[in-house]
GUDREN-748956 format. One line per 10 residues: their letters; for each residue x, y, z of C-alpha. Coordinates in steps of 0.5 Angstrom, whole numbers, always signed. Example, Ala and Ser with C-alpha at 12.3 -4.5 7.8 and 13.67 -1.06 7.14 Angstrom:
AS) +25:-9:+16; +27:-2:+14
REM end
This chain:
XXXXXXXXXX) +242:+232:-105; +244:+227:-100; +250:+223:-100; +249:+217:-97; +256:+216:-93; +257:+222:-90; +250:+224:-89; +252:+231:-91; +247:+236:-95; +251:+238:-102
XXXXXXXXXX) +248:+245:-105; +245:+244:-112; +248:+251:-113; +254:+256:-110; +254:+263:-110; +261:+265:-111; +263:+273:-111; +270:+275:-110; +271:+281:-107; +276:+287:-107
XXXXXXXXXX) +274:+294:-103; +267:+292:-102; +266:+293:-95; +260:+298:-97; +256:+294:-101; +257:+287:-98; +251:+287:-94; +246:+289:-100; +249:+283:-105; +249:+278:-99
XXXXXXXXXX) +242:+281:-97; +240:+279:-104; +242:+272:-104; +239:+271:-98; +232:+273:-100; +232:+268:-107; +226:+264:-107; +230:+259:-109; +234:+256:-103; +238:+251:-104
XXXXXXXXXX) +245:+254:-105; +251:+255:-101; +255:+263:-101; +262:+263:-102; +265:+270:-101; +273:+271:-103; +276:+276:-100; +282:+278:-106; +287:+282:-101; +283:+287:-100
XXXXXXXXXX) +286:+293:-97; +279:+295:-93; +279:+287:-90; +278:+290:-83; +271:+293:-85; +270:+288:-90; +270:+283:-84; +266:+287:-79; +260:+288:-85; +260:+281:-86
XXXXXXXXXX) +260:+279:-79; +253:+278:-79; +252:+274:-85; +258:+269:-82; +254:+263:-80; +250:+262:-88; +257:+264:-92; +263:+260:-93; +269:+266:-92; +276:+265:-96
XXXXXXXXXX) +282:+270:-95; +287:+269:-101; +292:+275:-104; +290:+279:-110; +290:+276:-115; +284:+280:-119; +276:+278:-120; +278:+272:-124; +283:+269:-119; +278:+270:-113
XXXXXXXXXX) +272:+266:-118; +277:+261:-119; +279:+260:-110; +271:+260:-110; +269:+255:-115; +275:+250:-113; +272:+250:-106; +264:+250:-109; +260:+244:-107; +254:+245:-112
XXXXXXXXXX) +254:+241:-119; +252:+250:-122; +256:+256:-121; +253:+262:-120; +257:+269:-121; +256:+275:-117; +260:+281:-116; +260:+284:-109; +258:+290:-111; +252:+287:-115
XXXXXXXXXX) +245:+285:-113; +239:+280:-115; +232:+280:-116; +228:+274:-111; +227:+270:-117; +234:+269:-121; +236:+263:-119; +229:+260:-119; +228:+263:-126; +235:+261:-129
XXXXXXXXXX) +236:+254:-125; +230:+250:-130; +233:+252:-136; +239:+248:-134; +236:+242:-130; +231:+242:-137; +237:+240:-142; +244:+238:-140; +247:+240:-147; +246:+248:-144
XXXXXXXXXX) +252:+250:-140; +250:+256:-138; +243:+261:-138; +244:+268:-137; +239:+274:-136; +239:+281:-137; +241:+287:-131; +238:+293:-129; +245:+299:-129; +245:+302:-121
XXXXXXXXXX) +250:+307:-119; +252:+314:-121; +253:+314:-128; +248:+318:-133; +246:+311:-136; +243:+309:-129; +237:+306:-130; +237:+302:-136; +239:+296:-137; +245:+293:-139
XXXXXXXXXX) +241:+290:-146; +239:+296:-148; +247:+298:-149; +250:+291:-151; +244:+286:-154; +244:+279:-156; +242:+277:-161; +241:+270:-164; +244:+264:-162; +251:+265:-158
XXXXXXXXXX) +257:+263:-162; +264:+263:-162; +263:+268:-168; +258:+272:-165; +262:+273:-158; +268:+276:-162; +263:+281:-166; +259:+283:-159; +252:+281:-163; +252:+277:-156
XXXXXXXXXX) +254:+279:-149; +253:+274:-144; +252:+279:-137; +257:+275:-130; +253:+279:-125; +247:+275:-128; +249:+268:-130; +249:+260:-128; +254:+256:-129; +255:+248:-129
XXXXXXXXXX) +262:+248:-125; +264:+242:-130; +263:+246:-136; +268:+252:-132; +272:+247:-129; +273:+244:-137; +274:+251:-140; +280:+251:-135; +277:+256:-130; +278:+264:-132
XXXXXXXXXX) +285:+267:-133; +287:+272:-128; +291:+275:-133; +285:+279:-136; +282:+284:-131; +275:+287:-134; +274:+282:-139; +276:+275:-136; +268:+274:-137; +269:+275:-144
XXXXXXXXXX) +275:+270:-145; +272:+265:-142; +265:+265:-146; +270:+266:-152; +273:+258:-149; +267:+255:-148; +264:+257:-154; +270:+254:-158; +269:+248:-154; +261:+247:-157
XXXXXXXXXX) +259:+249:-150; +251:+252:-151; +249:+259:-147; +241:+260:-147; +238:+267:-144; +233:+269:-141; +230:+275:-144; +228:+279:-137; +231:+283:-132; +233:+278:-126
XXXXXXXXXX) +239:+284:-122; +242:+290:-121; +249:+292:-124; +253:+297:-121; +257:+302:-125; +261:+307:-121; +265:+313:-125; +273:+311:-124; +272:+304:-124; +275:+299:-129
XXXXXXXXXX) +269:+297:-133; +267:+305:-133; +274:+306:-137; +273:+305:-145; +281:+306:-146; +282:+300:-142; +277:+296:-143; +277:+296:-150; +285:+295:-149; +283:+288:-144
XXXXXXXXXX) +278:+286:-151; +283:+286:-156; +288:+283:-150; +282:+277:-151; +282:+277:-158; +290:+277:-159; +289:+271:-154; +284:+267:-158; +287:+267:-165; +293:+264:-161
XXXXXXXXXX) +288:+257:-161; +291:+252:-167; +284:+249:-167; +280:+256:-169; +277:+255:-176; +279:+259:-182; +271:+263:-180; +274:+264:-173; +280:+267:-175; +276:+271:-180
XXXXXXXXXX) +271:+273:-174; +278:+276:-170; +281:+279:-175; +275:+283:-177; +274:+285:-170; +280:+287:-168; +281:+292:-174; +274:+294:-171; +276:+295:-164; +283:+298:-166
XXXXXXXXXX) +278:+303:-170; +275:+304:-163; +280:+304:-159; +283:+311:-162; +277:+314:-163; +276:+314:-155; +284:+315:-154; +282:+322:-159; +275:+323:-155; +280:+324:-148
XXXXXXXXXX) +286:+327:-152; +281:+332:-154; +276:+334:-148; +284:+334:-144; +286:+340:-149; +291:+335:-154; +288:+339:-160; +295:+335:-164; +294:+329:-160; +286:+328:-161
XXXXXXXXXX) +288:+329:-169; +293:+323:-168; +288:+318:-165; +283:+321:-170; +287:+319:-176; +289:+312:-174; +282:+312:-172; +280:+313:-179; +285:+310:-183; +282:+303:-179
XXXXXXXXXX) +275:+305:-180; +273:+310:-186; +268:+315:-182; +265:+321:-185; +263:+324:-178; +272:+323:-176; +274:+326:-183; +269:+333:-181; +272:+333:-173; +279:+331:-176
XXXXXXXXXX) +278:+337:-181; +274:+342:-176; +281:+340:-170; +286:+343:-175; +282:+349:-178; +278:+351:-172; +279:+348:-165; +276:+353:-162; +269:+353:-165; +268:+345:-164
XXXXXXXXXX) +271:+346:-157; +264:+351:-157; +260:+346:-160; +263:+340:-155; +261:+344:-149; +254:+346:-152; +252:+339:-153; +254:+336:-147; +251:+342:-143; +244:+340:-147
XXXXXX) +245:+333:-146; +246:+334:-139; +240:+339:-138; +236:+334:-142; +238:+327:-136; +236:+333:-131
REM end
């Protein structure tokens, strides 16, 4: 696109990824970019206070002539998505984590989608899992599937699952939304879908493998507690909104009884690989006084009558389990 008064060539689309201690994988996420079939974007890099920045900007400095380079405090993925989408020039946003990748035809897969119907704000795809984690290989699909069209309701209940590494924005629909909040770290994605289904906006996915997700064991997204402590944040969040529908309010009370459920049947999981036998059985027990389970009443029965035959019975599954992924 062309601007008449300054001759200067504005991208149709910009490449924002924040970066926070990604010194060793910026190279392969910006080499993805580059080799897009599609070509007219821009790439804006926000380094978030990184710790690592002395080797994040040595590993940059052959890319620094074709990128757009910010430094700004910490202030979390979604603060350094918002730097990067104020300073964007391109009329669609698209999101990638400096530790991720695209396959050559993702934006010239997803752009059509947009530029074919102006009442679709957003297209997403599906990604392939990366990393040193027993789910390597799989997609991100197979693990949270969408299904249907997205809505409000939909989002709240996880029958759809928008995936960020692998996703284009118009910038006007992120701007309206009011930009991701950096209070939420993990599940800022999930509070910004939530905002612009609730305004009307439309997602479209496309039902192909178009990146790679990386999940690394320790980090944020690989921690169940806190990640489902971050949902429930998002969810108090939402019911906060006084223009929800009395379905909506019921979609969140719904889920949040489902979350909390989860949240204690995971707090007890990790009570009890720890050796917490009493702390396992409290979690267990709020667990199953949210959400009824025969399989919780039978562990919760077994942890106080014998814990040492189902500690044996752990150890056997997950040796099993583990000679069967080798």
């Amino acid at each position: 696109m062309q601007d008449a008064e300054t001759a200067v060539t504005v991208p149709l689309v910009s490449v924002v990824i924040p970066a926070y201690r990604a010194a060793a994988s910026i190279a392969a996420t910006l080499e993805s970019v580059l080799a897009q079939t599609f070509k007219d974007y821009e790439i804006i890099v926000v380094n978030d206070g990184s710790p690592d920045s002395e080797a994040f900007e040595t590993a940059l400095e052959p890319y620094r002539a074709r990128i757009v380079y910010l430094r700004q405090q910490n202030q979390g993925p979604g603060g350094a998505r918002n730097t990067g989408i104020l300073t964007a020039r391109g009329k669609y946003i698209a999101l990638l984590d400096a530790d991720d990748v695209w396959y050559p035809e993702h934006l010239a897969a997803q752009l059509p989608v947009l530029e074919a119907d102006a009442s679709i704000d957003m297209v997403y795809a599906d990604a392939r899992i990366i990393g040193d984690v027993p789910e390597a290989g799989r997609t991100v699909m197979e693990f949270c599937p969408s299904a249907g069209e997205v809505t409000f309701e939909r989002l709240v209940s996880r029958q759809c699952t928008v995936h960020i590494c692998v996703s284009v924005c118009r910038r006007e629909t992120l701007l309206r939304a009011g930009l991701f909040d950096p209070v939420f770290r993990g599940t800022e994605d999930i509070d910004m879908w939530l905002r612009i289904a609730r305004l009307g906006g439309r997602f479209a996915y496309r039902r192909r493998v178009l990146g790679c997700y990386r999940r690394q064991a320790g980090s944020l997204s690989s921690n169940e507690v806190s990640m489902l402590e971050g949902y429930l944040a998002v969810l108090a969040k939402a019911a906060r909104d006084p223009q929800l529908t009395a379905g909506q309010r019921e979609a969140i009370e719904r889920q949040c009884a489902v979350e909390r459920a989860s949240l204690e049947l995971q707090k007890g999981k990790d009570a009890f690989v720890a050796g917490d036998a009493e702390g396992a059985i409290d979690h267990l027990a709020l667990a199953n006084a949210q959400h009824k389970s025969l399989r919780i009443s039978i562990v919760l029965l077994l942890l106080q009558v014998a814990p040492g035959f189902l500690r044996a019975l752990y150890s056997w599954r997950y040796r099993h389990v583990s000679k069967l992924k080798t």
